[in-house]
N, CA and C of each residue as an Amber inpcrd file, in Angstrom:
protein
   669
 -37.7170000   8.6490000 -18.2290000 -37.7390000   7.7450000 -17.0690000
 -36.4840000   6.8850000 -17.0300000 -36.2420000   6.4250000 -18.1940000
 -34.8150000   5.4570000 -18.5470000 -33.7510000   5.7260000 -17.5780000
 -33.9710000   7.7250000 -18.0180000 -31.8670000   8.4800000 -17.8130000
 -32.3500000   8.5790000 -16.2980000 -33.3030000   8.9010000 -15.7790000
 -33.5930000   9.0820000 -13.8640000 -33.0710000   7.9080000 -13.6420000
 -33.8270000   6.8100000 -14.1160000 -33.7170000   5.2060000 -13.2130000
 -31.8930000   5.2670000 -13.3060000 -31.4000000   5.1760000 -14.3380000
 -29.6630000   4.8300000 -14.7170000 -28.9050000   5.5910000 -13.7350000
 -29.5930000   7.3990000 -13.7330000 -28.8790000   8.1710000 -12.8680000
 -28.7890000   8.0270000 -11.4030000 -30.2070000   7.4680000 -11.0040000
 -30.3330000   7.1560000  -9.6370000 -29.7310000   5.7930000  -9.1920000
 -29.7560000   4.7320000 -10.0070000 -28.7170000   3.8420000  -9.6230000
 -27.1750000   4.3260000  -9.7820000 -26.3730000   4.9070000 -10.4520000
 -25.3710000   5.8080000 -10.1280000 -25.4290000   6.2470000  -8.6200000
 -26.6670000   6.7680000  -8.2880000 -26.4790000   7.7150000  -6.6940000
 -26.3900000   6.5610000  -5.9900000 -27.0780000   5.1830000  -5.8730000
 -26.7930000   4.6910000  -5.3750000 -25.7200000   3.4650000  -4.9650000
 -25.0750000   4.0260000  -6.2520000 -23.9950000   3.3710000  -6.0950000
 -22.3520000   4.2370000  -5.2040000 -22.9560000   5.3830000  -5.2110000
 -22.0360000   6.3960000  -4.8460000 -22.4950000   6.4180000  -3.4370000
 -23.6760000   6.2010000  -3.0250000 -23.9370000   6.4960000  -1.0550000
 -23.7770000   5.1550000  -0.4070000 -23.9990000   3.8950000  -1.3760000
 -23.0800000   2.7790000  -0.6700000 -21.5870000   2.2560000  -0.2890000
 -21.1990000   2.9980000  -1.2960000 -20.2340000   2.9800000  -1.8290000
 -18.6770000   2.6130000  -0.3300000 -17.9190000   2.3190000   0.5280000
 -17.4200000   2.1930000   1.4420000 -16.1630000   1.6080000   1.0790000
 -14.8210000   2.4210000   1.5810000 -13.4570000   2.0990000   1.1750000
 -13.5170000   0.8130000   2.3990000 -12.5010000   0.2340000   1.5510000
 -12.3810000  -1.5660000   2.1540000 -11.2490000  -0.9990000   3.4990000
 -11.5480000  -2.0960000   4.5770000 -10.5180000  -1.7910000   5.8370000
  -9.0960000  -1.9830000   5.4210000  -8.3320000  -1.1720000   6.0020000
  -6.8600000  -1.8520000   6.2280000  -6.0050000  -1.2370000   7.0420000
  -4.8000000  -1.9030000   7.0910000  -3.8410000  -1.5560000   8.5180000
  -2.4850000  -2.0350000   7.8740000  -1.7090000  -0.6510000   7.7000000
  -0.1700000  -0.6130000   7.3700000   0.3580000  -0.7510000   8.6730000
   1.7090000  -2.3290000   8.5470000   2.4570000  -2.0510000   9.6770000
   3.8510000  -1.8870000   8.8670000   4.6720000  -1.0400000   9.5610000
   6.0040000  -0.2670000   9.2150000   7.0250000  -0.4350000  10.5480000
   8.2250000  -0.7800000  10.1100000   9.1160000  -1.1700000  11.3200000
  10.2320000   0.2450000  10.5260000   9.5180000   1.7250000  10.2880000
   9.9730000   2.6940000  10.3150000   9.4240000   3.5020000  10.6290000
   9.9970000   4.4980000  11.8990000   9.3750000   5.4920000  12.7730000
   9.0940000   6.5510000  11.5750000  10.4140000   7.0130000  11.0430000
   9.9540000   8.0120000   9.8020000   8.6020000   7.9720000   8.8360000
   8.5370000   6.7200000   8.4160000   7.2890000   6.1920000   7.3510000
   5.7250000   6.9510000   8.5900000   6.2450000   5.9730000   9.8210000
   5.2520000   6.2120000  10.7590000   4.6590000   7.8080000  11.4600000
   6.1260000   8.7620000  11.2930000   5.2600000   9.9960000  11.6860000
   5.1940000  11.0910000  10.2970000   5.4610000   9.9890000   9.5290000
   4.6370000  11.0330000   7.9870000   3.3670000  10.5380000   7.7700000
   2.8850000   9.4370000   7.9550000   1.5600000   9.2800000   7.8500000
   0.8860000   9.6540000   9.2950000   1.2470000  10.1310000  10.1620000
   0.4960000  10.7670000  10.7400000   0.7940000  12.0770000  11.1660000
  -0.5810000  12.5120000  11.9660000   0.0550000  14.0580000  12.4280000
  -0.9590000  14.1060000  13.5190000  -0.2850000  15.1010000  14.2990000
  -0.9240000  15.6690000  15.5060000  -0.7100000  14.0630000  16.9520000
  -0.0890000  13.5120000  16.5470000   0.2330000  12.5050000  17.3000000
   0.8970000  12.7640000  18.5390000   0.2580000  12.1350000  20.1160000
   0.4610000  12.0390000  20.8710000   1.9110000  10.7970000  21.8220000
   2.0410000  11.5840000  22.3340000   3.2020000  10.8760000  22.4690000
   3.5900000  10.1090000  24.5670000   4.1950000   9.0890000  24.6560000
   4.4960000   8.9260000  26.0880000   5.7970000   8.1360000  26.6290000
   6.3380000   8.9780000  26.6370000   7.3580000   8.7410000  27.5600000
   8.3340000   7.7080000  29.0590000   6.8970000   7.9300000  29.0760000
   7.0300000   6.8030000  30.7750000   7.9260000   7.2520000  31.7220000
   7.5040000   8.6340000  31.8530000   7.9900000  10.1740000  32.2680000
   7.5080000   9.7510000  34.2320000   6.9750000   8.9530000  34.7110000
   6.5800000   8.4430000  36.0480000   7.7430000   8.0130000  37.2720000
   9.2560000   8.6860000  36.8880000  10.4150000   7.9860000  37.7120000
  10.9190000   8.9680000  37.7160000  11.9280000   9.2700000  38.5660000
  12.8220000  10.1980000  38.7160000  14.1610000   9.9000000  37.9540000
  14.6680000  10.6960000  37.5840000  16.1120000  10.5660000  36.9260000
  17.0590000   9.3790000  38.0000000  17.9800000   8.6520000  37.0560000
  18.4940000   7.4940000  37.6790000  18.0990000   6.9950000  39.1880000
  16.5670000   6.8150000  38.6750000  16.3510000   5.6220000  39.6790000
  15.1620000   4.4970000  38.3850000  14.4800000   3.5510000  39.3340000
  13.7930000   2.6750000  38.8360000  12.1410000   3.0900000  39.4570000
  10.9840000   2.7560000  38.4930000   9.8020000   3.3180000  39.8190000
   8.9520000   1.6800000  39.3430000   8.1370000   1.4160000  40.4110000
   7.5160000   0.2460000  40.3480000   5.8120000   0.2270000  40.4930000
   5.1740000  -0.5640000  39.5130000   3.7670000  -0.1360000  39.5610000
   3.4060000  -1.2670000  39.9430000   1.6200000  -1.2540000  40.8700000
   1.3010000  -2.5030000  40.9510000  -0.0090000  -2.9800000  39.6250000
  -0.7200000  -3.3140000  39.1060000  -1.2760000  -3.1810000  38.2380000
  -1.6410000  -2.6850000  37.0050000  -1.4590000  -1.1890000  37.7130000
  -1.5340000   0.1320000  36.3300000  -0.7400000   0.8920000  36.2030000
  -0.3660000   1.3970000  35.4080000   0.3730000   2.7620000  35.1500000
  -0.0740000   3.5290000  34.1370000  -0.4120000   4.6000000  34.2600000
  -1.5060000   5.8140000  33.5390000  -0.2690000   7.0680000  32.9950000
  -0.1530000   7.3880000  31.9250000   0.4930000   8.4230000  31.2350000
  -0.1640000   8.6670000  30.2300000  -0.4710000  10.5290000  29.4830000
  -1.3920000  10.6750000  28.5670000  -2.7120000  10.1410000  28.2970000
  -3.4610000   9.5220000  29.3570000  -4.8050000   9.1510000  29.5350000
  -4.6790000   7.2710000  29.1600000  -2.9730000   6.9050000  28.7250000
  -2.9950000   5.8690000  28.2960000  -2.7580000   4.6330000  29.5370000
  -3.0090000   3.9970000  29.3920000  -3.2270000   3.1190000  30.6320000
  -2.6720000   1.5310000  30.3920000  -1.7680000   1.1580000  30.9760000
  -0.8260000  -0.0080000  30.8870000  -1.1300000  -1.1900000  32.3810000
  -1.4860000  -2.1120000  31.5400000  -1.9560000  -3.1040000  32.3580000
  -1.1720000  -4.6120000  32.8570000  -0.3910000  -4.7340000  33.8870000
  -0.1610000  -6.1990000  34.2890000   0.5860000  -6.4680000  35.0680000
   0.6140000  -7.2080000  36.3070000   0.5070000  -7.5360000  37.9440000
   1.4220000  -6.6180000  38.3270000   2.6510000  -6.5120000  37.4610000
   4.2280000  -5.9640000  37.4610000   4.7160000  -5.3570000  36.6220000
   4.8440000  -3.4770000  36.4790000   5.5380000  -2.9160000  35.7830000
   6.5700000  -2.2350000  36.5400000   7.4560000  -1.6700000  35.5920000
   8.8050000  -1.0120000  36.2960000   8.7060000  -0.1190000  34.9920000
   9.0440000   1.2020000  35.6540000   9.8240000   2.3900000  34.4220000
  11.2380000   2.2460000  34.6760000  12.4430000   2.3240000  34.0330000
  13.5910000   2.4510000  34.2350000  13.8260000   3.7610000  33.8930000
  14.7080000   4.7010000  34.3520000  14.7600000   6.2210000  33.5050000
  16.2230000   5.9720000  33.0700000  16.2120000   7.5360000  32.4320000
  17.3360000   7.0680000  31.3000000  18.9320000   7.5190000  32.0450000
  18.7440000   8.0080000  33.2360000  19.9830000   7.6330000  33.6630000
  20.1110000   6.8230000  34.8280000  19.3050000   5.6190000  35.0240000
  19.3850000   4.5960000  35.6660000  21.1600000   3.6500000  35.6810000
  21.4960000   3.5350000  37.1360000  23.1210000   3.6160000  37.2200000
  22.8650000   1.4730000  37.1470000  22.2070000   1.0240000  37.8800000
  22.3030000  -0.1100000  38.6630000  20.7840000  -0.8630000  38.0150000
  20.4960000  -1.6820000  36.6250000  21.8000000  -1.9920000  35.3540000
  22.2050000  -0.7410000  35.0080000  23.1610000  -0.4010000  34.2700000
  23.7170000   1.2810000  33.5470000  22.2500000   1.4230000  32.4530000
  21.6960000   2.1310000  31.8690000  20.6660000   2.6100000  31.0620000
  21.6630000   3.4360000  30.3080000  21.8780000   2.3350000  28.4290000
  22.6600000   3.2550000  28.0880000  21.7390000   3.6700000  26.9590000
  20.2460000   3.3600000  27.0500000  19.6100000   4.0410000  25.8710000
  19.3910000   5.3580000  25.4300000  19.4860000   6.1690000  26.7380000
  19.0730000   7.2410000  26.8130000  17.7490000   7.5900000  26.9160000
  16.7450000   6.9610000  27.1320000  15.1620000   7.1420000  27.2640000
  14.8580000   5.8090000  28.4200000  13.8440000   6.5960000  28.8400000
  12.7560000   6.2780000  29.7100000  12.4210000   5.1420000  29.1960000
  12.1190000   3.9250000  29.7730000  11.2400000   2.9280000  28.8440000
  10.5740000   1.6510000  30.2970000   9.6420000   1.3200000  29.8180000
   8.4740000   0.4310000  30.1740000   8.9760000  -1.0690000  30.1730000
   8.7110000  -2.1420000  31.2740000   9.0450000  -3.2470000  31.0500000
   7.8830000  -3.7550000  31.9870000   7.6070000  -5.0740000  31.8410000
   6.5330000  -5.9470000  32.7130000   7.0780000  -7.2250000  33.1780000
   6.6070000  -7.8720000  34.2330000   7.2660000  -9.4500000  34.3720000
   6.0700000 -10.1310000  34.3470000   5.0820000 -10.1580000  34.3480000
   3.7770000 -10.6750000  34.8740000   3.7860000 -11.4060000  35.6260000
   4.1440000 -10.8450000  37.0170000   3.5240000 -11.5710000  38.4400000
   2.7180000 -12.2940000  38.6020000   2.2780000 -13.1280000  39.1600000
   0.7480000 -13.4530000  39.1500000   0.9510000 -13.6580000  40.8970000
  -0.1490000 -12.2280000  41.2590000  -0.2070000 -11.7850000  42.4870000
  -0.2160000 -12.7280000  43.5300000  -1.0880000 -13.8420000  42.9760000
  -1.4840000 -14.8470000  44.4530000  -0.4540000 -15.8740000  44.5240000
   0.5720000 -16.3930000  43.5280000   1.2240000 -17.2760000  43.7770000
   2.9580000 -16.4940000  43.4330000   2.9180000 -15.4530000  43.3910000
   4.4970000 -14.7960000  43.2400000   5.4480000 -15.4530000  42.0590000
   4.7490000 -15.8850000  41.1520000   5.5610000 -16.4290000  40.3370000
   4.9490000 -16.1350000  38.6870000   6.1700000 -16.1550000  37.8410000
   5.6240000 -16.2960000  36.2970000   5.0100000 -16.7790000  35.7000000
   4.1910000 -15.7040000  35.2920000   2.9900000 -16.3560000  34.0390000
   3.8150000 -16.9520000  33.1390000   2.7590000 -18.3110000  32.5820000
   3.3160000 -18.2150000  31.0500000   3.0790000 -17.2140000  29.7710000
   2.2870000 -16.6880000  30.1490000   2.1750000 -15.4740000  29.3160000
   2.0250000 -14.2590000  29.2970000   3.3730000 -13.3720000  29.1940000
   3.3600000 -12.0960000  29.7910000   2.9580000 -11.3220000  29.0910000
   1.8370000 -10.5050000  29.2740000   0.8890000  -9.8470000  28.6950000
   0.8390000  -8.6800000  29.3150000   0.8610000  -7.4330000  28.2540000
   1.2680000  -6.1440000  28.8590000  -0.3890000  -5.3620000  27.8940000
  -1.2390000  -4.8150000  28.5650000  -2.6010000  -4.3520000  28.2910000
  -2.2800000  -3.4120000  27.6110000  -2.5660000  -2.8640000  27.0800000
  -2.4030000  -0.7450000  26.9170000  -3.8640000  -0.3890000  25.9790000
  -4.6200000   0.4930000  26.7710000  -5.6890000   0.9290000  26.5040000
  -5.9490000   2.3780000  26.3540000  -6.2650000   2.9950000  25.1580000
  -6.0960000   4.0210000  24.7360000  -7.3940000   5.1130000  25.6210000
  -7.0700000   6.2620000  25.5690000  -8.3810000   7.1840000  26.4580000
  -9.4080000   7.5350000  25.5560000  -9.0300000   7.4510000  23.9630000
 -10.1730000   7.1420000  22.6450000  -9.8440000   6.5060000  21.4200000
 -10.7950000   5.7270000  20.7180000 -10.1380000   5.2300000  19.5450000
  -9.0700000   5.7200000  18.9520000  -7.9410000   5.2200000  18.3780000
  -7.0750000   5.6590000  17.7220000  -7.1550000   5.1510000  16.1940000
  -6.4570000   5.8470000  15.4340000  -6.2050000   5.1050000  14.1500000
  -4.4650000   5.4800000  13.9410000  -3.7070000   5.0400000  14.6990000
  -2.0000000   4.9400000  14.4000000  -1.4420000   4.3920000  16.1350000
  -0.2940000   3.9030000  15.9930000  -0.3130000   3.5380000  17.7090000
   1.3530000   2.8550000  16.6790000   2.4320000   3.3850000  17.8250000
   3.8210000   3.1790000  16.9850000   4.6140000   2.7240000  18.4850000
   5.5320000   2.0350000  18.6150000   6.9730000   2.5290000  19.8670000
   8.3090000   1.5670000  19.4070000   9.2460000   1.8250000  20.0230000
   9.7710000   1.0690000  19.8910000   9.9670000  -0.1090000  20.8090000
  10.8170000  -1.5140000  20.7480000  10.5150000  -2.2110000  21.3960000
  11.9220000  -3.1740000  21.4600000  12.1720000  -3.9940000  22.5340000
  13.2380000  -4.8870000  22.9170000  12.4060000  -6.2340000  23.6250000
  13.0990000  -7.3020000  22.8570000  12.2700000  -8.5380000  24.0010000
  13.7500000  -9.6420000  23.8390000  14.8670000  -8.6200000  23.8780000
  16.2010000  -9.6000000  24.4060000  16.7620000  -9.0100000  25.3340000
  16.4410000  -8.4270000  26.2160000  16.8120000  -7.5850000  27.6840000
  17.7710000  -8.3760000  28.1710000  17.1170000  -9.4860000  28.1590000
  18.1010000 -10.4480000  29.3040000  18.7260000 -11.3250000  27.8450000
  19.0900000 -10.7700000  27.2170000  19.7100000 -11.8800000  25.8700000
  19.1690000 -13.4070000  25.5090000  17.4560000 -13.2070000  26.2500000
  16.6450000 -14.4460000  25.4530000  16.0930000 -13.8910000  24.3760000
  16.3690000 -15.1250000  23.3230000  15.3450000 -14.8170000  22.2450000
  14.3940000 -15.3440000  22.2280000  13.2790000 -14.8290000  21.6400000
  12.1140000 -14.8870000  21.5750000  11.4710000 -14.2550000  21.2330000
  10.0470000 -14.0830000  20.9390000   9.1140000 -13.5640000  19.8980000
   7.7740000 -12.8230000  20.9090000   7.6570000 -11.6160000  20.4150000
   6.4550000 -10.4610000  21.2030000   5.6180000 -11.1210000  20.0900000
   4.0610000 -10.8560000  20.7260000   3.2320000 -10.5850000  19.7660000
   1.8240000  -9.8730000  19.6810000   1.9410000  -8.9390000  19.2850000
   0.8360000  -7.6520000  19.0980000  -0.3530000  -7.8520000  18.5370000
  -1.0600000  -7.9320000  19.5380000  -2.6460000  -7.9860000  18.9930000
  -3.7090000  -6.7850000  19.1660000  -4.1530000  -7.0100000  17.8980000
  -5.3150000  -5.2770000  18.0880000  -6.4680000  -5.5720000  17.0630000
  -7.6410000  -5.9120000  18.0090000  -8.6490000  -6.3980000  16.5790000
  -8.7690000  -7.7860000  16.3520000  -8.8330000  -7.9490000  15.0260000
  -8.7310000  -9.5260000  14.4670000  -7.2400000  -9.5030000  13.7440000
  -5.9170000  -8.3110000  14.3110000  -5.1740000  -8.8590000  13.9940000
  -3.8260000  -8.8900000  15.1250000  -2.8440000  -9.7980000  14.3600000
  -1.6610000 -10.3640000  15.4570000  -0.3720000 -10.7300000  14.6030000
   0.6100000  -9.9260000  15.6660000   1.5370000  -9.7980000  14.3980000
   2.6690000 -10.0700000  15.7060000   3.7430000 -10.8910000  15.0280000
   5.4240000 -11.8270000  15.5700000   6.4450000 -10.8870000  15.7960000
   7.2590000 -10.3630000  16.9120000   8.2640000 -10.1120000  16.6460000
   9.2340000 -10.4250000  16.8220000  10.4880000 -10.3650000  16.0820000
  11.4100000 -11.3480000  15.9760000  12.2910000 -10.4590000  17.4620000
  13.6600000 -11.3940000  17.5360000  14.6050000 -10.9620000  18.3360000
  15.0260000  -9.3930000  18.5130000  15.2860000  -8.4940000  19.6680000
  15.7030000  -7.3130000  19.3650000  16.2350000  -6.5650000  20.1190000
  17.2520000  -5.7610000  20.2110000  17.5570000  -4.7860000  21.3050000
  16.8220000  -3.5250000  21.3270000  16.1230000  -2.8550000  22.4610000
  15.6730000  -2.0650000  22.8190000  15.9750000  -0.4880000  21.8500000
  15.5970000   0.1690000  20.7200000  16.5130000   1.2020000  20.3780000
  16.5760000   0.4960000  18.4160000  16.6560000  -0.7060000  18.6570000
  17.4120000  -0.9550000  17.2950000  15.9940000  -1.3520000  16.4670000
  14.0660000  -1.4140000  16.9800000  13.6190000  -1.4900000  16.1690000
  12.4150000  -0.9290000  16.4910000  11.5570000  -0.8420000  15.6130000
  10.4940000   0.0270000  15.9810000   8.8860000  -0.9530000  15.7560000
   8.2070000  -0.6170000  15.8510000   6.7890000  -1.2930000  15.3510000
   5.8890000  -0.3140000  15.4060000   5.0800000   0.0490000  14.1790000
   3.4560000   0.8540000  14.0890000   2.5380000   0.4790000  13.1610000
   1.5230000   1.0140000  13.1880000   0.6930000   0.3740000  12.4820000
  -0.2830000   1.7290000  12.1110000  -0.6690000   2.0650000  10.9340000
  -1.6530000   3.1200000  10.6820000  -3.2560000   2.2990000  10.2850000
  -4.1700000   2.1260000  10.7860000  -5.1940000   1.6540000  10.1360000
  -6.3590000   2.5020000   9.9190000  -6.9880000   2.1490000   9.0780000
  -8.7600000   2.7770000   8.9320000  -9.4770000   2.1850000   9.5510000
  -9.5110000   1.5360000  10.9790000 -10.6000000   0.7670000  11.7780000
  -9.6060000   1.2460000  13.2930000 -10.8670000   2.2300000  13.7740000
  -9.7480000   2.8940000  15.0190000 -10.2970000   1.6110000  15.9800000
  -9.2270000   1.4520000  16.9900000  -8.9640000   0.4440000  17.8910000
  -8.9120000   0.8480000  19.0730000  -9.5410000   0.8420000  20.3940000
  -9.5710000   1.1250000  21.7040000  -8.2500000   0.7740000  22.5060000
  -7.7720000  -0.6700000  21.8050000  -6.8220000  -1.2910000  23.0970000
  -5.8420000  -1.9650000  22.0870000  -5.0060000  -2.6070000  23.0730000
  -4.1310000  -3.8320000  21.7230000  -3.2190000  -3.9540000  23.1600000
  -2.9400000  -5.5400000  23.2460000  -2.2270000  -6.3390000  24.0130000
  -0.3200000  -6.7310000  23.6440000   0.1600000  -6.7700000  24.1770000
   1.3910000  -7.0650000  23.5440000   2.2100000  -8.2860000  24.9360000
   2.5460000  -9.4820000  24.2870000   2.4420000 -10.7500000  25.0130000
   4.0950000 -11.2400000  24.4310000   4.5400000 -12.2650000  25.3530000
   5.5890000 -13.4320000  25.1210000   4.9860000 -14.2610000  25.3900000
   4.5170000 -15.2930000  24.3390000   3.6820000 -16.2730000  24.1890000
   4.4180000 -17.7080000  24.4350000   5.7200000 -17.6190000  25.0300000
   6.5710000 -18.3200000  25.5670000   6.6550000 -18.8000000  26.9440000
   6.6950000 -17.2480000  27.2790000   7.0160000 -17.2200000  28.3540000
   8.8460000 -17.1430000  29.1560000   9.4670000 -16.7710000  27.9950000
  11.1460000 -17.0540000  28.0680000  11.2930000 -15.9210000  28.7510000
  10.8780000 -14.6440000  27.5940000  11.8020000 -12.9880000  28.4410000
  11.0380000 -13.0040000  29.5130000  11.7960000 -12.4170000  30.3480000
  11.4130000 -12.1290000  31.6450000  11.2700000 -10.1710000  32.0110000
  11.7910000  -9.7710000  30.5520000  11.4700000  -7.9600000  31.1730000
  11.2210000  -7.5220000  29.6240000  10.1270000  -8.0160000  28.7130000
  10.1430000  -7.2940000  27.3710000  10.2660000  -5.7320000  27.3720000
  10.5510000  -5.2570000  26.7730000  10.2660000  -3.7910000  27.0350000
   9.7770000  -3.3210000  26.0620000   9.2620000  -1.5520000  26.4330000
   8.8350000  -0.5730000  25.1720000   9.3540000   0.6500000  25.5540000
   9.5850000   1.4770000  24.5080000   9.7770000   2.9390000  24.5920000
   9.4760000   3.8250000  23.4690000   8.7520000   4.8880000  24.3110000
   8.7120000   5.9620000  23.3070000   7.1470000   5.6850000  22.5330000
   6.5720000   5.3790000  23.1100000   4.7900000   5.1840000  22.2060000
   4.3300000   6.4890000  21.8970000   3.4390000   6.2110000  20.9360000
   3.3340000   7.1350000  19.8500000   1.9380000   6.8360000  19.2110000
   0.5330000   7.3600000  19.6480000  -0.1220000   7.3300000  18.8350000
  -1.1510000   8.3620000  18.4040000  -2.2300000   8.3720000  17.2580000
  -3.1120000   9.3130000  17.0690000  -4.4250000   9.3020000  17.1880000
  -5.3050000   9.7150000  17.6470000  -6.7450000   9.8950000  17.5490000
  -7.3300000   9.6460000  16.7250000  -8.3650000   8.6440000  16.5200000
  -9.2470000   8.7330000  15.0620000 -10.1890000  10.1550000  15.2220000
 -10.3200000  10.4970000  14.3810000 -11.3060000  11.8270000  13.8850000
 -12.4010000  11.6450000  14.3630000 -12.7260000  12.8240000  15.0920000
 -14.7130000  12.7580000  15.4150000 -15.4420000  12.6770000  14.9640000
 -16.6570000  11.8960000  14.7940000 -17.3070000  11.6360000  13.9900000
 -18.4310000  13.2840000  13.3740000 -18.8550000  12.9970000  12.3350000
 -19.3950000  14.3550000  12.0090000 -21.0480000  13.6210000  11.8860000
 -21.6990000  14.7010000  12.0280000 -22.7930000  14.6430000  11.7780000
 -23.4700000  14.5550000   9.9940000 -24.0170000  13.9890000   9.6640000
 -24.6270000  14.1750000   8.2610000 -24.7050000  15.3810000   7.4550000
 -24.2340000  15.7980000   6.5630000 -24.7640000  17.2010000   6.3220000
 -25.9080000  16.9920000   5.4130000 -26.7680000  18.0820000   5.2500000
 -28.2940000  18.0260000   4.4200000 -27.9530000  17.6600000   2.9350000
 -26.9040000  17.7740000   2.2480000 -26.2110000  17.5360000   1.0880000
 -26.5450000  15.8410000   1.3270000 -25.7270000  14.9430000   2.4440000
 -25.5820000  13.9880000   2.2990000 -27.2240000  12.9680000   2.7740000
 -28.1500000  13.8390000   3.6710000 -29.0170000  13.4180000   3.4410000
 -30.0740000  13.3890000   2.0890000 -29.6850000  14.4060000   1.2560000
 -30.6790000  14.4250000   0.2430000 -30.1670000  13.3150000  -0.6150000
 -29.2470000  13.1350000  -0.7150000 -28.4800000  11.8680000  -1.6580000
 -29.4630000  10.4370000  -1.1440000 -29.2890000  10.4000000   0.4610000
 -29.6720000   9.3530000   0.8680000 -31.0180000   9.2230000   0.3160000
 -31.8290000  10.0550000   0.6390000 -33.4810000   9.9860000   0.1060000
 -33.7300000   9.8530000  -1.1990000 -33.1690000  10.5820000  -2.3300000
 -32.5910000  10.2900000  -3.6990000 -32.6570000   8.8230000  -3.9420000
 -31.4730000   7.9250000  -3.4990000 -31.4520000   7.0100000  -3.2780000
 -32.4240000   6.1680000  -2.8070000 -33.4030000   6.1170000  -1.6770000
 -34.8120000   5.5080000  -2.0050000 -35.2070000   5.6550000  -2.5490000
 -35.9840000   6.8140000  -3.1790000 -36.5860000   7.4240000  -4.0440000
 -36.4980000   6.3470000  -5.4330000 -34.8520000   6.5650000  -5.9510000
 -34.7580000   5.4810000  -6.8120000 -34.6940000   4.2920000  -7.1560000
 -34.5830000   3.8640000  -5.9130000 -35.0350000   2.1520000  -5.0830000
 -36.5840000   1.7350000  -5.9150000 -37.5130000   3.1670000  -4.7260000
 -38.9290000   3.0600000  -5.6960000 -38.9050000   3.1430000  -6.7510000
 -38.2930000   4.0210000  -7.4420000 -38.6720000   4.2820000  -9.3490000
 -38.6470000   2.8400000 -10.1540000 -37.2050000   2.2440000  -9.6000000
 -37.0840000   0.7190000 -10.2740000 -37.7820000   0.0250000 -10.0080000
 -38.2850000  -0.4170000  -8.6470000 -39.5190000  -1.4810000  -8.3140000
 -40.1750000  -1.2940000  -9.2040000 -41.2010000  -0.0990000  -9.4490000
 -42.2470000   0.4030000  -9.8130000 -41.8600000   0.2600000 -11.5780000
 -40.5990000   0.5300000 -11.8800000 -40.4670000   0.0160000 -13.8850000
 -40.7770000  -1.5200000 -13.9480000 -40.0220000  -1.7970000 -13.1100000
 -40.4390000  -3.5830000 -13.1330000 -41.5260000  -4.1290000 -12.8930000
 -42.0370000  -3.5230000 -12.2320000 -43.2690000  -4.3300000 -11.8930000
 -44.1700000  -3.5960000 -13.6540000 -44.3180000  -2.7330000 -14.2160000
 -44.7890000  -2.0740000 -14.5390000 -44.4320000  -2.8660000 -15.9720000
 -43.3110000  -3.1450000 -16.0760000 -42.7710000  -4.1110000 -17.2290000
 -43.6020000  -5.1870000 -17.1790000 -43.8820000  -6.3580000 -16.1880000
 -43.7870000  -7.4330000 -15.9070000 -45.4650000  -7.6870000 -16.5050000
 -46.3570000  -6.2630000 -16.3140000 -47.4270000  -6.4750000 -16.5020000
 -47.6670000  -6.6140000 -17.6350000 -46.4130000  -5.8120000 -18.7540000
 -47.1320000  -5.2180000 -20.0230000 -46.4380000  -6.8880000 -20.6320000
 -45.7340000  -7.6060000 -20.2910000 -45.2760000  -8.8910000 -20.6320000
 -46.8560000  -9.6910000 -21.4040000
């Protein structure tokens, strides 16, 4: 009875058992597409070659969906500013529709078409040569970014807690066109069903829940 009770607390220490959350952020694209794979990618492919295209609310690419009063795609051979990045990229002003003027806080939505667990791009919030600080929220977390030109830095994040959405803001209110390019993220895995392996563990596991009640109490009497 001893080696069951010992063994079955073992099982149940193995079906509770749950790896702790976390979320790598990496300001390297490389780091970022070795830890992942099969990753989806967007462009902001919605403009024609050297021109500008203008959204009112939304803009939808890869099921991904970008949210706020005022977006613009610039493409990458945009003449009038010159576009010398060479890519397509995303910028917002946040309008605020009823009074035509700037938010203090320009807040750019992006909502994924299913949980993800990786979400990467690169990013600029000195367009107009203000500095100032983006800041990325997804979850219970929120992360600063410093000064940057468009091209020269990247931001991703791989976590084990897939995330639907994540906001990205100037909590200032200074830049007036933050931008992004080149997003990049992956799907969390479908969930699986139980297999009969993992239910018998589970029942095991009551099972030995009961065995111990039942020594103890069984002890307590012979006391």
């Amino acid at each position: 009875m001893r080696k069951f009770v010992i063994l079955a607390m073992a099982v149940i220490g193995a079906a509770s058992f749950a790896p702790a959350a976390h979320a790598d952020v990496t300001a390297s694209r490389a780091y970022f597409l070795a830890e992942t794979s099969d990753d989806t990618s967007v462009g902001f492919n919605g403009v024609a070659d050297g021109e500008t295209a203008y959204y009112s609310d939304t803009y939808i690419e890869a099921g991904v969906i970008f949210s706020n009063s005022f977006l613009a795609i610039v493409s990458s051979g945009e003449a009038t500013p010159p576009n010398h990045l060479g890519v397509n990229f995303l910028t917002w002003r946040g309008l605020d529709p009823g009074t035509d003027s700037l938010n203090q806080t320009l807040t750019l939505t992006v909502t994924f078409p299913a949980p993800v667990t990786a979400f990467g791009f690169d990013y600029a919030n000195g367009f107009l040569n203000n500095s100032d600080v983006l800041t990325i929220t997804w979850q219970d977390y929120s992360y600063g970014l410093g000064e940057s030109l468009l091209g020269e830095s990247f931001f991703g994040v791989v976590t084990s807690e897939p995330l639907s959405s994540l906001t990205i803001s100037d909590i200032n209110g200074i830049n007036i066109y933050p931008t992004i390019a080149n997003l990049a993220f992956e799907l969390a895995p479908a969930q699986t069903v139980p297999e009969p392996a993992s239910i018998a563990v589970l029942g095991l596991a009551g099972l030995a829940t009961g065995l111990i009640r039942r020594a103890k109490t069984n002890q307590n009497e012979n006391i």
